[in-house]
N, C-alpha and C positions, 0 to 999 in steps of 0.2 A: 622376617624383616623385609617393609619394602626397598626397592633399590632407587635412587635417585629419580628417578624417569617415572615414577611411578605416578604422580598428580599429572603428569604430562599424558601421560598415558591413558590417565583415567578420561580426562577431559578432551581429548579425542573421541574417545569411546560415547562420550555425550551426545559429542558432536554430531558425529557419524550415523546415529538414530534421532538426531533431532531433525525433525519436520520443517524443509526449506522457508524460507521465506513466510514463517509461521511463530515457530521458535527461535529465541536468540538466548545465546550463554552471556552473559553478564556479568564483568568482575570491578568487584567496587572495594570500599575499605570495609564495607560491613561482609562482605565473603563472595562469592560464586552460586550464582544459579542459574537453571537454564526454564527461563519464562517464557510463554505463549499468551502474545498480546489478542487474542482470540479475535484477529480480522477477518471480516465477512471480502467476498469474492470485490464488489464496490472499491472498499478502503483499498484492499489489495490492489486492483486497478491501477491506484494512484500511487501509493508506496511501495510497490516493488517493483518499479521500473530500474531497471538494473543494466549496467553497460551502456558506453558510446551510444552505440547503434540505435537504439531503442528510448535511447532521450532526445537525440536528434530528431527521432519519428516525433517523440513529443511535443517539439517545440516547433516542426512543422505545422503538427495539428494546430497549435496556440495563434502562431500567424495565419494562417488558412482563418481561422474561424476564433478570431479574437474575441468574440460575445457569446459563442455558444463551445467550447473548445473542450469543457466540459463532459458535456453529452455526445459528442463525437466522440471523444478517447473513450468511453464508455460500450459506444457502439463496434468500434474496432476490436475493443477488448473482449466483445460479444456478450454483452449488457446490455441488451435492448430495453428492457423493463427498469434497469437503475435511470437509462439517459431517459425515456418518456416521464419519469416519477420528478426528474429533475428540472423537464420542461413543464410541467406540470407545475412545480414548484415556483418555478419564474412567472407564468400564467395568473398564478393565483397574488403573488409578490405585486406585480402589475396592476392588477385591479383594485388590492389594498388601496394602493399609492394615490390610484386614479380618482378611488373613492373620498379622500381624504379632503381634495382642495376644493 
């Protein structure tokens, strides 16, 4: 027979090998699981900015570099080939535009 502490216990034990900022335990009314929204290094970047410190760095970048703030955070985060693909991206958005009128 388990003892009271025992779902408390298990679900620690989840935790504890679950893969940071990768895996999240999730309790709903349909039950408990522990999913991996399988984000690449990129998304990461953006969503696991975590703590004070390191949002403040963020919103530095955002002011600094209000049009391109983007590919900076990127580059910081040592994503050089995400921020060029991104500028790359605008490059191409741009001449769409250009082409249109």
């Amino acid at each position: 027979m388990g003892t009271p502490d025992a779902p408390l216990n298990r679900e620690l034990d989840i935790l504890r090998y679950a893969t940071p900022k990768m895996q999240y335990y999730v309790v709903s009314q349909l039950g408990r699981r522990l999913i991996d929204l399988g984000l690449g290094p990129a998304a990461l970047a953006f969503t696991g900015v975590n703590g004070a410190e390191e949002r403040a760095h963020a919103g530095k970048v955002i002011c600094t570099h209000p049009e391109t703030w983007r590919e900076e955070w990127l580059r910081l985060k040592r994503l050089p080939e995400w921020a060029q693909y991104l500028e790359e991206l605008s490059t191409e958005k741009e001449m769409v535009c250009v082409s249109c009128l």
